[in-house]
PALUM-860354 format. One record per atom (N, C-alpha, C, O): residue in three letters; x, y, z. Coordinates in steps of 0.001 Angstrom, whole numbers, padded with zeros to 6 digits, always signed. Layout:
% residues N
ALAXYZ;...
% end
This chain:
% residues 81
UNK+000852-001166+000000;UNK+000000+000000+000000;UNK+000899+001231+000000;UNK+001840+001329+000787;UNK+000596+002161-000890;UNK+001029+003344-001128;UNK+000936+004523-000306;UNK-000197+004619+000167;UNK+001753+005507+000059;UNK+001263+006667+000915;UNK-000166+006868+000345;UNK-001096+006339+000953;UNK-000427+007636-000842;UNK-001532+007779-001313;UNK-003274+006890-000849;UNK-004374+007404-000648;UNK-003013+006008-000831;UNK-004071+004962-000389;UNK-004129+004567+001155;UNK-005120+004059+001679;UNK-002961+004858+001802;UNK-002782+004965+003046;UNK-003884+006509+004004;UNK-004840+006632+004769;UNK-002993+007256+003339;UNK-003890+008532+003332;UNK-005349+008268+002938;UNK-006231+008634+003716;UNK-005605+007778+002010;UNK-006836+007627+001324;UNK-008116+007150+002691;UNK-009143+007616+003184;UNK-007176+005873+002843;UNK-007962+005055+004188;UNK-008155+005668+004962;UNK-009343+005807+005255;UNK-007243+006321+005670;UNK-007370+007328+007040;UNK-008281+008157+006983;UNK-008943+008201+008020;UNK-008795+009284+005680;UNK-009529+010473+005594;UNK-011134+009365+005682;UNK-012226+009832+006007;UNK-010922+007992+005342;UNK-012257+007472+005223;UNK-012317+006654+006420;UNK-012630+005560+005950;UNK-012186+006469+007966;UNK-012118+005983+008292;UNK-013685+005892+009279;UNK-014381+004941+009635;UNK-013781+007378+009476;UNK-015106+007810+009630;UNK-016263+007625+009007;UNK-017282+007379+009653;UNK-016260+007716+007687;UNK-017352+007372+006601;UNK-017619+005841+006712;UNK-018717+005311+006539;UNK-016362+005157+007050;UNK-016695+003472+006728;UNK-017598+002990+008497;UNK-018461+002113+008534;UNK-017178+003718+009670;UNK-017541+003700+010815;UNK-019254+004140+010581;UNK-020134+003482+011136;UNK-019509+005094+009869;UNK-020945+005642+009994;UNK-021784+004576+008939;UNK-022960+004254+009107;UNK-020957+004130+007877;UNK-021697+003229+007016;UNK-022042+001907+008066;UNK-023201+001503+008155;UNK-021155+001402+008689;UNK-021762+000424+009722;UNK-023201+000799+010922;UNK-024259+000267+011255;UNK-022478+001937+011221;UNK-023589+002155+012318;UNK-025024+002785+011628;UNK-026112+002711+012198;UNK-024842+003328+010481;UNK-026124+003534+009498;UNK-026964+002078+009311;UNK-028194+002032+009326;UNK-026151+000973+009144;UNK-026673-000246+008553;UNK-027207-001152+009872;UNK-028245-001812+009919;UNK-026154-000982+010969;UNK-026803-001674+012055;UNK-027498-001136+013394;UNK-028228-001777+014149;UNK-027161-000030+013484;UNK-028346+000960+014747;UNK-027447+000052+016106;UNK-028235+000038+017051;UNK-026628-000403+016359;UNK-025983-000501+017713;UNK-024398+000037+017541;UNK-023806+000164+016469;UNK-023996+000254+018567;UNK-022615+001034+018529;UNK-021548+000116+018564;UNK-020364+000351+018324;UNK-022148-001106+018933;UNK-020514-002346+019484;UNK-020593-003043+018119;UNK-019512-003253+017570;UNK-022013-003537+017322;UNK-021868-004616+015948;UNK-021309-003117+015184;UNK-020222-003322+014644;UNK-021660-002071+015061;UNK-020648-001081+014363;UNK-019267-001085+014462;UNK-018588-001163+013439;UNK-018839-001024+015389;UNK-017069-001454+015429;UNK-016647-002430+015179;UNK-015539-002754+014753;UNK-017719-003111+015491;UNK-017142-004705+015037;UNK-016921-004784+013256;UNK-015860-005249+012840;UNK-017835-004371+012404;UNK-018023-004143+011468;UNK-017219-003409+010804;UNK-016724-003762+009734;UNK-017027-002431+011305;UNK-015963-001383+011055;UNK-014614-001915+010669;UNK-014093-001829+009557;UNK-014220-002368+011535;UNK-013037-003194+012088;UNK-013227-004356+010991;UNK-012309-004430+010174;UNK-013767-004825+010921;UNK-013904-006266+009240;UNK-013569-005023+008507;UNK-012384-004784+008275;UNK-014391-004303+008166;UNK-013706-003851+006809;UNK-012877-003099+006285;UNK-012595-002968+005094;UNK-012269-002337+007631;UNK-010774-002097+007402;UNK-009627-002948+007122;UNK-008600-002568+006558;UNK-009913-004366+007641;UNK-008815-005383+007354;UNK-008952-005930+006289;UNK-008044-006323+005558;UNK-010245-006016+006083;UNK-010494-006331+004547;UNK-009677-005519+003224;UNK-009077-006015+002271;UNK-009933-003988+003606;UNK-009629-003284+002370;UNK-008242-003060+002640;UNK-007725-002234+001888;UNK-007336-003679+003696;UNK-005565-003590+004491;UNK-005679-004803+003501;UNK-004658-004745+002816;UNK-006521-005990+003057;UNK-006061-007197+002678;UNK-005859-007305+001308;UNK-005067-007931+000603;UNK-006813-006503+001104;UNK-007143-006596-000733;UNK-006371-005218-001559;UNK-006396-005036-002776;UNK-005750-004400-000613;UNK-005382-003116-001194;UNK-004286-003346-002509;UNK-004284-002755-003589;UNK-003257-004540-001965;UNK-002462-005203-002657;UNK-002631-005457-004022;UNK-001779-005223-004880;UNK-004106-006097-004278;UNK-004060-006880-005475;UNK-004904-005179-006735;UNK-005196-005308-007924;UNK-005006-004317-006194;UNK-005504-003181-006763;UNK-004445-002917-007896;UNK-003258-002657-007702;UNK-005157-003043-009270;UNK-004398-002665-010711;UNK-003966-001121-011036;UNK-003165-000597-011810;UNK-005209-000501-009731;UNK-004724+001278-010006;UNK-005177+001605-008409;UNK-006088+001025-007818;UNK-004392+002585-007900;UNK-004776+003437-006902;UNK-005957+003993-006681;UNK-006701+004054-005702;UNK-006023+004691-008596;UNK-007507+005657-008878;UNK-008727+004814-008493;UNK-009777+005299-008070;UNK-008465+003333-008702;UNK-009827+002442-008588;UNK-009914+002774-006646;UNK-011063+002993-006262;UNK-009193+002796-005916;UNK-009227+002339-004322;UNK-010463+003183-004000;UNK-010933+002392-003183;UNK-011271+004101-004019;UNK-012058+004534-003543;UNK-013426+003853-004248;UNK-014457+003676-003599;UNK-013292+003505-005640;UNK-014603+002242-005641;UNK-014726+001435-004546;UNK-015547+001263-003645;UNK-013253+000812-005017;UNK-013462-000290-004747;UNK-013899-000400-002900;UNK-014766-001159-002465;UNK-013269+000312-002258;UNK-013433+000900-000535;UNK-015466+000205-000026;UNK-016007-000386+000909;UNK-015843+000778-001314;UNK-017197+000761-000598;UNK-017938-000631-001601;UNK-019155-000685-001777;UNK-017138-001496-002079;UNK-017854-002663-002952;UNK-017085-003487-001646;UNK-017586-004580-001381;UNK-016237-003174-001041;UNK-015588-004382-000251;UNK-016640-004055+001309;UNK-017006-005031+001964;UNK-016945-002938+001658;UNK-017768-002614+002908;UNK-018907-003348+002288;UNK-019559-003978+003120;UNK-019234-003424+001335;UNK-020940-003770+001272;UNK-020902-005126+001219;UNK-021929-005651+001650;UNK-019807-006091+000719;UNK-019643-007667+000720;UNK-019296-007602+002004;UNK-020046-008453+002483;UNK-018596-007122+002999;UNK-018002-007315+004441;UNK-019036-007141+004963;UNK-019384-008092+005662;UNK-020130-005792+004911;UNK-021296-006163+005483;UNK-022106-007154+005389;UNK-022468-007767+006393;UNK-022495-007450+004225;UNK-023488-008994+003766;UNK-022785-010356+004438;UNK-023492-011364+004472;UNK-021447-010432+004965;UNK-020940-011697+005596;UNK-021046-011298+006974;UNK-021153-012062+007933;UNK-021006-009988+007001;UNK-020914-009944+008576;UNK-022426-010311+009117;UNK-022422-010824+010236;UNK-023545-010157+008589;UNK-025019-010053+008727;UNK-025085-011745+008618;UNK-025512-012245+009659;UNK-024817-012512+007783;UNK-024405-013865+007855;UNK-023922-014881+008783;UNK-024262-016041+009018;UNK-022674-013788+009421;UNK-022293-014685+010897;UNK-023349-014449+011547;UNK-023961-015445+011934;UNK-023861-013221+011850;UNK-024767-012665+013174;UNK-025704-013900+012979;UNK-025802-014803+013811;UNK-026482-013839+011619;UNK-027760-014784+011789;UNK-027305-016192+012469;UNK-028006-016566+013408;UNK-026066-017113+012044;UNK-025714-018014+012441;UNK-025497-018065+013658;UNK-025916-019058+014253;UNK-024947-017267+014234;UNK-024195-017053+015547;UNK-025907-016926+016716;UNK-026071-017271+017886;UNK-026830-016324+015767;UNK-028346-016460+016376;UNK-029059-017453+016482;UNK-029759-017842+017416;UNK-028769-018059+015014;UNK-029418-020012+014866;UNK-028481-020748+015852;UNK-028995-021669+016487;UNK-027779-020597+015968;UNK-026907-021714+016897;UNK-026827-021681+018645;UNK-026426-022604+019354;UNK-027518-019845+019272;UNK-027801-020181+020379;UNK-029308-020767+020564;UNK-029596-021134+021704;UNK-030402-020901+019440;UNK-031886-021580+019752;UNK-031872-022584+020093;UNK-032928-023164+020348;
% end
């Protein structure tokens, strides 16, 4: 990861925090969430063909990190019934 995209992440670190807590209305599955998809986009920043793409791509990887994260929850719900 590049200064550029480094920077990039940081100025969005807030936006990706409010996109969680927009989607889930509690403050702790928000960090939790948060936290997935910062490591996510630390994981995948690598395989990026252009820099210019990193801000698509930022919010196609939050919205798949959200849809798995909503996935564990349900499981993690079926499995205490």
């Amino acid at each position: 990861m590049d200064a550029k995209t480094a920077a990039s992440l940081s100025e969005n670190l807030t936006a990706v925090y409010g996109y969680a807590l927009v989607r889930l209305f509690d403050k702790t599955d928000a960090e939790e969430l948060a936290g997935e998809i910062v490591c996510e986009i630390l994981a995948s920043a690598e395989n990026l063909k252009s820099q210019d793409a990193f801000g698509g791509s930022v919010w196609k990887i939050a919205e798949n990190t959200f849809r798995k994260f909503l996935r564990k929850k349900l499981l993690q719900t079926d499995m205490k019934k």
